[in-house]
VOBA-1610 file (N, C-alpha, C; in pm, whole numbers, padded with zeros to 5 digits, always signed):
BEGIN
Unk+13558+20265-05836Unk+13596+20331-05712Unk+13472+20338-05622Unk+13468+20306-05494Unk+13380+20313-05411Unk+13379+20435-05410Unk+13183+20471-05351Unk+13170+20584-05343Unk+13087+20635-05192Unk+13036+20499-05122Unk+12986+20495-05004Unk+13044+20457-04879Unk+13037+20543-04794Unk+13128+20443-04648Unk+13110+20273-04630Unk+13034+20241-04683Unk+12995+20075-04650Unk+13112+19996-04776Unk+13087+20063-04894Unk+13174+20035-04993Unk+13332+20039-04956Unk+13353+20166-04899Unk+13514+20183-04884Unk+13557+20074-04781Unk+13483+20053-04695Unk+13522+19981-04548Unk+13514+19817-04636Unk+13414+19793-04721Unk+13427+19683-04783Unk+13554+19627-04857Unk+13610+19718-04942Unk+13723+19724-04996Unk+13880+19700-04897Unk+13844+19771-04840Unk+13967+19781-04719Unk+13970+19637-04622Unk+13825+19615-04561Unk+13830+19432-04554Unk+13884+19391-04659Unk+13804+19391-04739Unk+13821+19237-04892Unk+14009+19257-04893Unk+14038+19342-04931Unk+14208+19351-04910Unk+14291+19320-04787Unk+14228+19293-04672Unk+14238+19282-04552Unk+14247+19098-04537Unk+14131+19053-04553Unk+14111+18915-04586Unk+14197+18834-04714Unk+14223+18929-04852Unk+14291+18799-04914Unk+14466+18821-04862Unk+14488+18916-04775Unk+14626+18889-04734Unk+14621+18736-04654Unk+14523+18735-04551Unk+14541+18648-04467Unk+14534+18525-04571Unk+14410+18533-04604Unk+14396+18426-04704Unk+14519+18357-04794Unk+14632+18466-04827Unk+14680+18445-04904Unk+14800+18360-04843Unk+14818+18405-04713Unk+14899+18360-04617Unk+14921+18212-04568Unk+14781+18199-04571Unk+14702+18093-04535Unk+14698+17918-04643Unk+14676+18010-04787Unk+14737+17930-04858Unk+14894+17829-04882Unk+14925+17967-04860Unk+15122+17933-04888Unk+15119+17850-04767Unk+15063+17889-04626Unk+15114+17809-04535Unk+15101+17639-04563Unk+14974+17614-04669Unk+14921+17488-04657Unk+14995+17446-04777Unk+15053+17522-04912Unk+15113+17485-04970Unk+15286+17433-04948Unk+15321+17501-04862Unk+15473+17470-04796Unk+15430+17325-04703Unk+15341+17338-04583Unk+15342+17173-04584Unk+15306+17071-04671Unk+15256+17092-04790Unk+15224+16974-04878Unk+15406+16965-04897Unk+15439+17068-04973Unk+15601+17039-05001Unk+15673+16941-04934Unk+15669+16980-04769Unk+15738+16903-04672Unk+15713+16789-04671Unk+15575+16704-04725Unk+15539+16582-04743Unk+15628+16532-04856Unk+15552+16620-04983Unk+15653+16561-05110Unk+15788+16519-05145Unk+15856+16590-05002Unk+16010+16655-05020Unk+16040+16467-04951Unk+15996+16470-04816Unk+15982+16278-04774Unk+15957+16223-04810Unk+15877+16200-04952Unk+15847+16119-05040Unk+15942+16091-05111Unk+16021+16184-05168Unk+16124+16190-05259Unk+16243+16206-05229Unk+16275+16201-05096Unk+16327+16138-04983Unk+16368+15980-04966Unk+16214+15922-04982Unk+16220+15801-04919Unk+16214+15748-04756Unk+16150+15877-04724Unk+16148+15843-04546Unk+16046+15842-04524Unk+15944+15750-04522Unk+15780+15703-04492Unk+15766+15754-04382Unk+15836+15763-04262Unk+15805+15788-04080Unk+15774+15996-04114Unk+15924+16001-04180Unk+15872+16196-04207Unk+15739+16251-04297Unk+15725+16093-04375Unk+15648+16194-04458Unk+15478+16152-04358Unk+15481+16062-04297Unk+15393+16061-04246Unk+15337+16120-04148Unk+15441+16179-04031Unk+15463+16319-03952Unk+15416+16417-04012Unk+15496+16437-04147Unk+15428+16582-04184Unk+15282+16564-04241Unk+15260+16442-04275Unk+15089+16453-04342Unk+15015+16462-04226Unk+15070+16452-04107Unk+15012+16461-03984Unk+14941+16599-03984Unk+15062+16683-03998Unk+15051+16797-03986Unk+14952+16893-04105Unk+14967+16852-04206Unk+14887+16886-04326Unk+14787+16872-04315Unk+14675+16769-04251Unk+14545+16690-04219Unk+14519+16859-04198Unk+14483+16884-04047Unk+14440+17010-03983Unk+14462+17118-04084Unk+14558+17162-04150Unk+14583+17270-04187Unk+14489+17298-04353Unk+14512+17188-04413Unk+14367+17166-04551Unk+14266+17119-04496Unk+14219+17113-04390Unk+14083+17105-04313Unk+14051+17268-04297Unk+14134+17342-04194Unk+14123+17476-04182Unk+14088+17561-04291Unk+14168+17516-04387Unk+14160+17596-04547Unk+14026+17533-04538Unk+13979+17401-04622Unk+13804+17425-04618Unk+13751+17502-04572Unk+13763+17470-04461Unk+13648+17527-04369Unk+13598+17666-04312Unk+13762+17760-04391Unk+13722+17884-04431Unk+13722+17968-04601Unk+13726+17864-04639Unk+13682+17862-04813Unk+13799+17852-04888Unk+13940+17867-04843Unk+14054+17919-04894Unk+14044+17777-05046Unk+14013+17637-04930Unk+14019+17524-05031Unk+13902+17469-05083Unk+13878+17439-05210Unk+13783+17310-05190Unk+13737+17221-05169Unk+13652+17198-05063Unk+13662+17024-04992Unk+13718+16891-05099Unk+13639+16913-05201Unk+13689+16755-05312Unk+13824+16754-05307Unk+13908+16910-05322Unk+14051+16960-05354Unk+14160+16914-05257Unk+14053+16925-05149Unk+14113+16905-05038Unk+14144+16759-05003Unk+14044+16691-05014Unk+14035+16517-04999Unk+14089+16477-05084Unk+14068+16523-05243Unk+14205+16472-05288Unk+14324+16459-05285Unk+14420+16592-05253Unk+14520+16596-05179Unk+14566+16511-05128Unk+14445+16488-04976Unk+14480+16419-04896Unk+14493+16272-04909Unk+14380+16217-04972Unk+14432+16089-05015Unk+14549+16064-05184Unk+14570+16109-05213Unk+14663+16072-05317Unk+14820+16100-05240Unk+14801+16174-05130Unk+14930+16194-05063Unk+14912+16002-04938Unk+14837+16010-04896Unk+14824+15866-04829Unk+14824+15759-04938Unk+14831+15751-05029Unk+14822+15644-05145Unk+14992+15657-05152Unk+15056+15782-05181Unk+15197+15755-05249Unk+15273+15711-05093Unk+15193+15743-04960Unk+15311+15731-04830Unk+15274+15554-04823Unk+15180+15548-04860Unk+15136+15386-04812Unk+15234+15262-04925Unk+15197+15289-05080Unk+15283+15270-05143Unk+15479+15261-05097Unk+15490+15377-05056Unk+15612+15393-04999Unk+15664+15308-04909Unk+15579+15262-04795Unk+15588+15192-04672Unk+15576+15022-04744Unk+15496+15003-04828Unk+15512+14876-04921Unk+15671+14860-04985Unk+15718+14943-05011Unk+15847+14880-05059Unk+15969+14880-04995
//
């Protein structure tokens, strides 16, 4: 239990931040979905729209810690490997 004003106000951020954070995640996890969902689909044009959209949003996550960059680039290319694949057949 905090016992200093710097402590309490710390606490009340840190709980403050992993909401957003947490928010933040799901948001980037629901567009990966929307990719996967066109994949398994079979519609290369949607799923490539939505990876459109995914780029920025696991960039954002980096770049405020939510993701890990490697985590992130992986993602991103193993999702461009299965849309490219896709567009091959």
């Amino acid at each position: 239990m905090p016992t200093n004003a710097s402590a309490k106000k710390r606490v009340k951020r840190n709980e403050h931040r992993a909401t957003i954070n947490g928010a933040r995640r799901n948001s980037i996890r629901t567009f990966i979905k929307k990719v996967e969902a066109a994949l398994l689909a079979g519609d290369a044009n949607a799923a490539t729209e939505a990876l459109k959209v995914v780029q920025p949003e696991l960039a954002r996550g980096v770049s405020k810690g939510i993701v890990e960059k490697n985590a992130a680039s992986r993602k991103m290319s193993r999702l461009s490997a299965r849309i490219k694949t896709l567009k091959k057949a």
